[in-house]
C-alpha positions as CSV (number, residue, x, y, z in Angstrom):
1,X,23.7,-8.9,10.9
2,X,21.9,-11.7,13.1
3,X,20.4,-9.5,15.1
4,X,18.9,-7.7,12.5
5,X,17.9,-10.8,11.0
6,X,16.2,-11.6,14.0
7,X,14.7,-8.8,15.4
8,X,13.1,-8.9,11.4
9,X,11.6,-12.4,11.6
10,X,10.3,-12.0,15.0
11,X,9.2,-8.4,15.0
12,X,7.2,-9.4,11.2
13,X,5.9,-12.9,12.9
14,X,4.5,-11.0,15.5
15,X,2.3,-8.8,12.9
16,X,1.0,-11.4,11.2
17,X,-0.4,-13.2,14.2
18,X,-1.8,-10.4,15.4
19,X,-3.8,-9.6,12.0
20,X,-4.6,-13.3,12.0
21,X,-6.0,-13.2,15.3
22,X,-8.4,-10.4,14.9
23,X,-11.1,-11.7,12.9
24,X,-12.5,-7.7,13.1
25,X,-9.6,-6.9,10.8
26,X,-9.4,-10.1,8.5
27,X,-12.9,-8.9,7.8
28,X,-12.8,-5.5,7.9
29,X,-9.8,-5.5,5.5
30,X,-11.6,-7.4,3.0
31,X,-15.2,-5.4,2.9
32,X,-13.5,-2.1,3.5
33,X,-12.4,-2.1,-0.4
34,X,-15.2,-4.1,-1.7
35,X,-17.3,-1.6,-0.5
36,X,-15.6,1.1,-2.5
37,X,-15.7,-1.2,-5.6
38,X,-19.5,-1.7,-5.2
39,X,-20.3,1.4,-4.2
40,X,-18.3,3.9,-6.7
41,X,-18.9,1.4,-9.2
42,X,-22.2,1.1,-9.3
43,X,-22.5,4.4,-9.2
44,X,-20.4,6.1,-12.3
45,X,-20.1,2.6,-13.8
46,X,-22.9,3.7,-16.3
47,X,-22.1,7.4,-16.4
48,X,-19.1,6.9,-17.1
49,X,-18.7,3.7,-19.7
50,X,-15.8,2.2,-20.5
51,X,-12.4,4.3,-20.4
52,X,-10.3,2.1,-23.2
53,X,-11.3,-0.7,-25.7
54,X,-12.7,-3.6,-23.3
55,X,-12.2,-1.8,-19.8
56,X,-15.4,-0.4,-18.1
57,X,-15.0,1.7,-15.3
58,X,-15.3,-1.1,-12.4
59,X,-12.3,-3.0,-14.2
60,X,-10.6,0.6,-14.2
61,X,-10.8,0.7,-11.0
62,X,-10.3,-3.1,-9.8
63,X,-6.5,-2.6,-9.5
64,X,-6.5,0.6,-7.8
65,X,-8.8,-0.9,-5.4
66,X,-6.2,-3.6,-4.3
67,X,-3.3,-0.8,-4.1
68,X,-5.7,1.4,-1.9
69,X,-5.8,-1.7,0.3
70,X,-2.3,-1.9,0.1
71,X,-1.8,1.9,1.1
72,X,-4.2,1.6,3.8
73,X,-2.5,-1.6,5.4
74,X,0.7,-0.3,5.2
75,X,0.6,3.3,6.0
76,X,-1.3,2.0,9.6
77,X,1.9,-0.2,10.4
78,X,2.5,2.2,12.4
79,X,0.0,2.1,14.4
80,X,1.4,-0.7,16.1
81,X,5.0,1.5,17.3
82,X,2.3,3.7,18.7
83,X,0.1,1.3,20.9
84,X,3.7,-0.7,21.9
85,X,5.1,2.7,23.3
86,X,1.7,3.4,25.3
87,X,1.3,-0.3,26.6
88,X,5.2,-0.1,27.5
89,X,6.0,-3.5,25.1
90,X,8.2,-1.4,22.7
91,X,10.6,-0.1,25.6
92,X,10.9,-4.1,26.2
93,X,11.8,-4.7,22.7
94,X,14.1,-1.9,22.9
95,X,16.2,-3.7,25.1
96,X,15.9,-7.0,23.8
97,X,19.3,-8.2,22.4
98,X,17.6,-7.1,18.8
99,X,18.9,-4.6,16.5
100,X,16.8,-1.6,15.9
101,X,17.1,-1.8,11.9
102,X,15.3,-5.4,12.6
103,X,12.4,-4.1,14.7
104,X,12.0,-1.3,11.9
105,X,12.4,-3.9,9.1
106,X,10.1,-6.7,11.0
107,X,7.1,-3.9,11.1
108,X,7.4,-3.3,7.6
109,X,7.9,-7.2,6.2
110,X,4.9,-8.0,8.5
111,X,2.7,-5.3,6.7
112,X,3.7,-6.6,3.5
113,X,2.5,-9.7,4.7
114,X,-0.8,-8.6,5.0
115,X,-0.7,-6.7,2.7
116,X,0.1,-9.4,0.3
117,X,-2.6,-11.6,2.5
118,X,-5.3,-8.8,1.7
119,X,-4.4,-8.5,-2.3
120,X,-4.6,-12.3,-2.6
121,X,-7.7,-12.7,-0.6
122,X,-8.9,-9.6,-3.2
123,X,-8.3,-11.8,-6.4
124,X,-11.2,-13.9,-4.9
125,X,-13.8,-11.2,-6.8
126,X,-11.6,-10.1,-10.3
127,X,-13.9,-12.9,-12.6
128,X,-16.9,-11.5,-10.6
129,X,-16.2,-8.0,-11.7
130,X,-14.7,-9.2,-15.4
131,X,-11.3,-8.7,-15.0
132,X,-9.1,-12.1,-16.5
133,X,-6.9,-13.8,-13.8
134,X,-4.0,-16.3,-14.4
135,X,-1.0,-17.7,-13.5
136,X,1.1,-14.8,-15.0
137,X,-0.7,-11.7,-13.6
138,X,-0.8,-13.2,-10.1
139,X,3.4,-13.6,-10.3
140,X,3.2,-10.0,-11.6
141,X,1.2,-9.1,-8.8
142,X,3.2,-10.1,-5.7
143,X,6.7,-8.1,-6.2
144,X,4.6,-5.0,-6.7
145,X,2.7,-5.5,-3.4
146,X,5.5,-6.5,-1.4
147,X,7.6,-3.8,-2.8
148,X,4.7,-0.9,-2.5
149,X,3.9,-2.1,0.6
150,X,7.4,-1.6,2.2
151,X,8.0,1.5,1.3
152,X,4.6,2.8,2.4
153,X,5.4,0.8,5.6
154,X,8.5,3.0,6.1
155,X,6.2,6.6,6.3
156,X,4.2,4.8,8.1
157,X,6.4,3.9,10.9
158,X,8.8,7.3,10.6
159,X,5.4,9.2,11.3
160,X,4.6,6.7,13.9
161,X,8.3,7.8,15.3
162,X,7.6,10.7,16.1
163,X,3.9,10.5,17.8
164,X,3.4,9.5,21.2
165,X,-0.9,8.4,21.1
166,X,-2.4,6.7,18.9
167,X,-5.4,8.7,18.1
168,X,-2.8,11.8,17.0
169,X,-1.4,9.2,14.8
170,X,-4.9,8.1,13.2
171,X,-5.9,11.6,12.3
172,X,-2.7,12.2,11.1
173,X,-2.6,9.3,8.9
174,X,-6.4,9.8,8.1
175,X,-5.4,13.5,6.9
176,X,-2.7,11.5,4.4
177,X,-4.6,8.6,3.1
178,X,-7.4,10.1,1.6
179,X,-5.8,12.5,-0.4
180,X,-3.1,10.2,-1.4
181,X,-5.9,7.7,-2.7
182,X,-7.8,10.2,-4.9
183,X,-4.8,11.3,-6.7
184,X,-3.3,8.1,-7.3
185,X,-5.5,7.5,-9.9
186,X,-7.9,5.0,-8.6
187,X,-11.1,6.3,-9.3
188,X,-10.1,8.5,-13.1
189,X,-7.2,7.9,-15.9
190,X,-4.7,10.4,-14.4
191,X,-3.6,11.4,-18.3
192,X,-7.4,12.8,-19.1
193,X,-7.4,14.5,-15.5
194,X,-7.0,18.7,-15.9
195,X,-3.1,19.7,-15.9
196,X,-2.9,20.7,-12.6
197,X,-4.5,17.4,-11.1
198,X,-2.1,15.5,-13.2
199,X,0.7,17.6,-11.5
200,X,-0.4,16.5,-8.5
201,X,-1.3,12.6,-9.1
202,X,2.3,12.6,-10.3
203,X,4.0,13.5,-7.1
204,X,2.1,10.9,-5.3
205,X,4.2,7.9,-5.1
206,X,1.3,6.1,-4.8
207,X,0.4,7.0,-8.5
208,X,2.8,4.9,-9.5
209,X,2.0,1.6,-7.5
210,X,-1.6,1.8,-8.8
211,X,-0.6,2.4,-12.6
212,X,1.8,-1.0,-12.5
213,X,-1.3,-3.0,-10.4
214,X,-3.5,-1.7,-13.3
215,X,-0.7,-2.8,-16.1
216,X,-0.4,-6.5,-14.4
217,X,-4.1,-6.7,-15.3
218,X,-5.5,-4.5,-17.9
219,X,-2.1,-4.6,-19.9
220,X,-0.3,-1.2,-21.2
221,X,-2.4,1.1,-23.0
222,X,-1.3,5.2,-23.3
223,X,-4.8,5.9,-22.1
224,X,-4.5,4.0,-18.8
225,X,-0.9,4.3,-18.2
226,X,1.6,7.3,-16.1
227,X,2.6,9.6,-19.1
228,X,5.6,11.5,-17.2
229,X,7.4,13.6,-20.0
230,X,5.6,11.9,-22.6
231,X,7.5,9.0,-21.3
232,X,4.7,5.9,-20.7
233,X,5.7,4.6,-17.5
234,X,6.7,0.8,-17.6
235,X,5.5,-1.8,-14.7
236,X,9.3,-2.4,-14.0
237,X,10.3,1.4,-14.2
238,X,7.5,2.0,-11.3
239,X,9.0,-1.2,-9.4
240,X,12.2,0.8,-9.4
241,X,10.8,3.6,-8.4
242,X,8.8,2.2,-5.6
243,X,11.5,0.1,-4.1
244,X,14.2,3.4,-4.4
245,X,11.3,5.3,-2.0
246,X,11.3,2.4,0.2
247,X,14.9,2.2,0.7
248,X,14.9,6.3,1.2
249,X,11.9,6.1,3.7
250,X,12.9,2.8,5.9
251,X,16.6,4.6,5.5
252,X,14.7,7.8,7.7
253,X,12.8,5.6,9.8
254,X,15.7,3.5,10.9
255,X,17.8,6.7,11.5
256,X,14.3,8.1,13.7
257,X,13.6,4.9,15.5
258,X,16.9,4.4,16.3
259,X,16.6,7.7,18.8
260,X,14.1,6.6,21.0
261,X,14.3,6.2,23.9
């Protein structure tokens, strides 16, 4: 169990300083979703009006913005596998006196660091675009990141298992993020989308981690919310949900890594 705990903390230290250290992604990871926000909101803001009592479209589409952030971040966590098998680092860590869970669980904490970096740096704009901020929705905020984030980490790095360049490993994950962010629900209420787009947004885990982001700060409301067999989904019942995934997906990407080589 120490080594696991170890390989973790220095496997997820490691992330963060490299994040901290390149000032091309501490910036890029902040204007990347502003731009969306600016640009898509601008655009349909007025088209489109507001989409419940007191929500216009750019406070619609506020939370989602964070969670696409969130996706982004943690879904390219595996990048990092990638560039450490072609640089010859991760055959180093490999044999380091580290257990494989904790290099697994270290890339994954260390994206939901900056993940959680990113989403905190993001609340910077939410009185800007008229969405209320406090205390509460800020402590609401952080166990969904953290938890969304790990899970999405653990694709991320079983796809990353499995590829041996990173460019293979960016198209592939280009190929997965977009359509995993328009049917999440970021950009249109998933229950007033046509039945067979709501069939889809619904098998996209990622649905669900934008629907309790949106909750934490626009409140519960049938015509914002996940309506799964006329069930409303709750923020806690889509914490669940997201943290089962991430135990099923870092549970595969342990039992991947732990093959190589």
């Amino acid at each position: 169990m120490s080594e696991v705990w170890r390989g973790t903390w220095v496997i997820a230290y490691r992330e963060l300083l490299r994040f901290v250290s390149e000032r091309s992604r501490l910036v890029g990871s902040f204007l990347q979703p502003l731009l969306f926000l600016v640009i898509f909101g601008a655009g349909f803001g007025n088209v489109i009006g507001a989409l419940a009592p007191g929500v216009n479209f750019i406070q619609f589409m506020y939370p989602g913005i964070i969670a696409m952030g969130v996706l982004t971040t943690s879904l390219f966590a595996g990048i990092s596998v990638v560039a450490d098998r072609e640089f010859g680092f991760l055959r180093e860590v490999l044999v380091a006196p580290i257990a494989r869970s904790g290099i697994v669980f270290g890339k994954a904490v260390g994206a939901a660091a900056v993940a959680l970096l990113q989403a905190l740096v993001m609340l910077v704009i939410a009185p800007i675009v008229g969405v209320h901020l406090d205390v509460g929705i800020v402590a609401g905020l952080v166990p969904i990141v953290i938890v969304l984030s790990i899970a999405l980490s653990g694709l991320g790095i079983l796809i990353a298992s499995f590829m041996r360049s990173q460019q293979g490993f960016q198209l592939l994950i280009q190929l997965l993020i977009f359509p995993m962010i328009f049917l999440a629900g970021i950009f249109f209420p998933i229950n007033q989308a046509p039945d067979w787009l709501k069939v889809l947004s619904k098998v996209n885990p990622m649905t669900y981690g934008v629907d309790a982001i949106r909750q934490v700060f626009l409140g519960s409301s049938p015509a914002l919310g996940v309506d799964l067999f006329g069930h409303v989904m709750s923020v806690s019942e889509e914490l669940a949900f997201a943290a089962i995934l991430g135990a099923v997906l870092l549970g595969a990407a342990v039992a991947a890594f732990s093959r190589q080589e």
